[in-house]
N, C-alpha and C positions, 0 to 999 in steps of 0.2 A: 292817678288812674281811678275811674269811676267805679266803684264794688260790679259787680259781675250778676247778671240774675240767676235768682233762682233754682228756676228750668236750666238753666248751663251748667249749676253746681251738679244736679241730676243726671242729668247727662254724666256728665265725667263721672260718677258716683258709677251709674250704672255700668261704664267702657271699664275703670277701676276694677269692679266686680267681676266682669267678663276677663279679666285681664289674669286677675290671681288665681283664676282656676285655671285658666289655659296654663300658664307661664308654669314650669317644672324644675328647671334648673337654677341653684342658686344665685348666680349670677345677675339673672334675668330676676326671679326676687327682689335683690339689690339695686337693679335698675329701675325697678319698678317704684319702691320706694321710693327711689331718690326723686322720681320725677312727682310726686305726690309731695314730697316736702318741697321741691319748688312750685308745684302749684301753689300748697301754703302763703309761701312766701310771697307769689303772684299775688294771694288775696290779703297781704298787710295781715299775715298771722306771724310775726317772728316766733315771740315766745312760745305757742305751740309748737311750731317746726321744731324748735328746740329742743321741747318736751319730747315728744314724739320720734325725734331724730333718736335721742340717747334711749327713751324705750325699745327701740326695734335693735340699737348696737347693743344693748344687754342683753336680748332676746337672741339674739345671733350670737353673743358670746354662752351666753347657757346652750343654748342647743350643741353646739360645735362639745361643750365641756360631756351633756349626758351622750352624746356619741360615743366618744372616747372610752368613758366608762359603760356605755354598754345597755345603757338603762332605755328599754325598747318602747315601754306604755308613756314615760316621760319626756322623751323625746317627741314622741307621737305627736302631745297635747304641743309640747313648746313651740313646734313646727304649724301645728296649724293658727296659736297666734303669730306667730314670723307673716304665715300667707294671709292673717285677716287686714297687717296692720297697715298696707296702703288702701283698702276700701274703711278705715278707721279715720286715717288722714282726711280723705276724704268728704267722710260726715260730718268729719269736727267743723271742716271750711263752712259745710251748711247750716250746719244748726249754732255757726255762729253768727248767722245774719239776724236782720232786726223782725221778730214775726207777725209785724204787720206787713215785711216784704212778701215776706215767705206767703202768708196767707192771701196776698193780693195776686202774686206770680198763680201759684196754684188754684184758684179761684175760677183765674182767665182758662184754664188745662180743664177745667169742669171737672174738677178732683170733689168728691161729698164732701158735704159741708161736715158732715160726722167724723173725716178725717183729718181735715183742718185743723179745726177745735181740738182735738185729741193731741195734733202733733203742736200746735201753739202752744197748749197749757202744759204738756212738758217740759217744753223749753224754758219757757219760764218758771218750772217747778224747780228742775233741777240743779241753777245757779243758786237760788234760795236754798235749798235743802242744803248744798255744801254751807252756807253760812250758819243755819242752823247746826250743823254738827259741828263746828266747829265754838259754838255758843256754846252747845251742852259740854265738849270738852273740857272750855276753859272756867266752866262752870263747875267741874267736878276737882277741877285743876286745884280754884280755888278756898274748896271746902276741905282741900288736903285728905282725900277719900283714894286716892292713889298716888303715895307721895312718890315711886319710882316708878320707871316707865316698863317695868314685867309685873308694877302691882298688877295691875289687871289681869295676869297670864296665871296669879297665883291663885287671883278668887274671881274664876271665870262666873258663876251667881249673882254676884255682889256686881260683877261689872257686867253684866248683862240689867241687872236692875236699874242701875246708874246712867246707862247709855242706851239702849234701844228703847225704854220704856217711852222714854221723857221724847227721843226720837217716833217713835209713834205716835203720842199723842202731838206732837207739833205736827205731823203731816199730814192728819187729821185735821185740822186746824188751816193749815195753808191750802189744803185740797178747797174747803169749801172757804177761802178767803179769794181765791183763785176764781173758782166758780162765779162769786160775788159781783170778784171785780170785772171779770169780761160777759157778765150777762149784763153789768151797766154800764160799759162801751157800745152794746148793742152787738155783741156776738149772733142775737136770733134773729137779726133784722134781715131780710131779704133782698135788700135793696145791695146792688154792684157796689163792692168794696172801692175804697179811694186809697193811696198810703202819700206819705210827703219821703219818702224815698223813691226815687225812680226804680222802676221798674216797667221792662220791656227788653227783646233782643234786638243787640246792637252788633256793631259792626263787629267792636271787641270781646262778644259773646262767639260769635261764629267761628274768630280766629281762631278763640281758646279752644272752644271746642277740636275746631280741624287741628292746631297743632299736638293737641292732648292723642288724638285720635292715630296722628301719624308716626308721634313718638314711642307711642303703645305698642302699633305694629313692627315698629323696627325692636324693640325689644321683645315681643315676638317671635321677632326674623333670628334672633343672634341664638337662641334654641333652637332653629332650625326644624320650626314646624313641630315640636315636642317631642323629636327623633332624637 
């Protein structure tokens, strides 16, 4: 199957959204997900679905536990990640596309170039920046500056020196490496974007959308209008 545009991930993204706020009753919650992790899976995300599946069944399993005991402000929070985490599925599906789609889809939609750039270079920020932490980790790892894994819990100083400092200044550093690099691809140029991904809507955009659309409303329907 061909990746899906853009604009269609939005779409679903936006119905998602609409969705988690109507929808009231657990059940309908659970449904809701579920079809969010088959959207995933529509778009050749296993491993997330995965990820993402076991997040929301620990999220349901903590919430269900501070009910029990009683715990009213905690419950609160846990519940309102439960209702964020199918418009999370969601985003993930989008902001895992390539953002020369992203920014050619959006371009055609006459979206500011301001907002473009902005949403591009996060994308790109953010897979980076896990690599970097993950550098400085094993960087700290290896100077034996926390030989156990509550060193750091015991000289919370010593491990804020170690780890956010060195992360700071690396993002300082990629922000304008970033900058760099898409001011010389020609980010200011004026001229209508091209990409070598297709992008346009297709038949199989439409589908998704109307079938996303109608499985939404029958999970909907099984609340009974939020009576």
């Amino acid at each position: 199957m061909k990746s899906l545009d853009a604009r269609t991930h939005l779409l679903v993204l936006l119905c998602a959204s609409l969705l988690s706020v109507l929808v009231s009753q657990p059940v309908q919650t659970d449904l809701l997900a579920s079809l969010c992790l088959v959207y995933m899976l529509f778009n050749h995300l296993p491993r997330k679905a995965l990820q993402y599946g076991l997040i929301y069944i620990t999220l349901k399993v903590v919430y269900y536990v501070l009910i029990t005991y009683n715990l009213g402000t905690f419950v609160i929070i846990v519940y309102t990640f439960v209702k964020l985490m199918p418009m999370a599925m969601i985003g993930v599906t989008l902001i895992s596309m390539s953002p020369s789609a992203l920014m050619c889809a959006y371009a055609k939609m006459r979206v500011p170039n301001a907002v473009i750039f902005m949403l591009c270079i996060l994308l790109r920020f953010f897979p980076v920046l896990q690599i970097e932490i993950r550098a400085i980790r094993d960087g700290i790892r290896a100077r034996g500056i926390f030989p156990r894994w509550y060193s750091a819990a015991a000289q919370p100083a010593i491990a804020y020196e170690c780890f956010f400092m060195p992360l700071i200044v690396r993002c300082l550093k990629l922000s304008a490496e970033l900058a760099s690099s898409a001011e010389l691809r020609g980010i200011e140029s004026g001229c209508m974007r091209t990409s070598i991904h297709p992008v346009g809507i297709k038949v199989a955009d439409g589908l998704t959308v109307g079938i996303y659309v109608l499985l939404g409303a029958s999970i909907y329907w099984v609340g009974g209008f939020g009576t």
